[in-house]
ZAMARGU-4260 file (C-alpha; in steps of 0.2 Angstrom, whole numbers, plus 5000, padded with zeros to 4 digits):
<rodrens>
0) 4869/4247/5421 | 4886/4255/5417 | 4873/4265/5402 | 4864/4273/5419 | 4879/4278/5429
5) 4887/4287/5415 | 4869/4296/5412 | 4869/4298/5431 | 4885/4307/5434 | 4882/4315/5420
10) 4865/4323/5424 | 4871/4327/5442 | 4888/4336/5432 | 4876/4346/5423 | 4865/4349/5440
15) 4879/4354/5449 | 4883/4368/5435 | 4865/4375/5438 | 4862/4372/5454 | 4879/4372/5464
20) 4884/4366/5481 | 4894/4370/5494 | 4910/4363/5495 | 4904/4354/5479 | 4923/4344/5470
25) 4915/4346/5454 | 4909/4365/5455 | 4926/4367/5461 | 4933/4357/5445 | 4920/4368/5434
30) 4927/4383/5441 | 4944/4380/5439 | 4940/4377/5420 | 4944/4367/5406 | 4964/4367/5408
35) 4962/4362/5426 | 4952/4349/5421 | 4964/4343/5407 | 4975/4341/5419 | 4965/4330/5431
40) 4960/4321/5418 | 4980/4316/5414 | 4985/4314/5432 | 4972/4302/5434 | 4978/4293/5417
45) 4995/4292/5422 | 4988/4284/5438 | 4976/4271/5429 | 4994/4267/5418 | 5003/4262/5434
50) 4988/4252/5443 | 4987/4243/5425 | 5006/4241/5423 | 5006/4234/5441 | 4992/4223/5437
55) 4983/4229/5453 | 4966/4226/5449 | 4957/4237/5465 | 4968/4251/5458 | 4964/4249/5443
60) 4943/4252/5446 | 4946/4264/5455 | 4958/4276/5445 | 4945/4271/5431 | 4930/4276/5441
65) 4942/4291/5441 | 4945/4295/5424 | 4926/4291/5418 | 4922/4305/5434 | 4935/4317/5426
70) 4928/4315/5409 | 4913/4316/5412 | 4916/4335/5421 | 4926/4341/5405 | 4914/4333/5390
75) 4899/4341/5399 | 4909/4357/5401 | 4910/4356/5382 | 4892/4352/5378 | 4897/4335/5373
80) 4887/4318/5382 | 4889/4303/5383 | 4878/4299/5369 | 4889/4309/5356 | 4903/4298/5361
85) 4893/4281/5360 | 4886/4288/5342 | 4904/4291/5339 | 4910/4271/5344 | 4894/4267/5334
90) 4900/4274/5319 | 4916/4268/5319 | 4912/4251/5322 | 4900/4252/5305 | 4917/4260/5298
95) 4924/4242/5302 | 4935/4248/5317 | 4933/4236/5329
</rodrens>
């Protein structure tokens, strides 16, 4: 399941690059560009810290949920997917770093 919402959101990231919409957050993030996004991407973080520091677990999907949205924009805005990142984990698990 969480392999098909990550595929998901990233295939409607990608759509959203060739097809856009309207009042569309994430053509608006893609417009705004990579530094932009960086940026979200770290606000968000610092906000996943806090919920995890205040051990609020309902915070703490949802600024998750947040982050994984954010990266998702910026890796497919670098040609990068989901599955490069999971060879990556892969890889490094075979290395012996788990």
């Amino acid at each position: 399941m969480v392999e098909n919402i990550l595929q998901n959101l990233y295939r409607m990231v990608e759509d959203r690059r060739k097809n856009p919409v309207v009042a569309s957050y994430t053509n608006y993030l893609q417009d705004k560009g990579d530094d932009y996004i960086a940026r979200k991407i770290g606000e968000e973080t610092i906000e996943l810290i806090l919920a995890l520091k205040d051990k609020e677990k309902d915070a703490i999907i949802h600024e998750t949920a947040d982050v994984l949205y954010h990266l998702t924009v910026a890796i497919e805005n670098m040609g990068i997917t989901w599955d490069d990142i999971a060879n990556e984990m892969g890889s490094r698990r075979i290395a012996g770093f788990h």
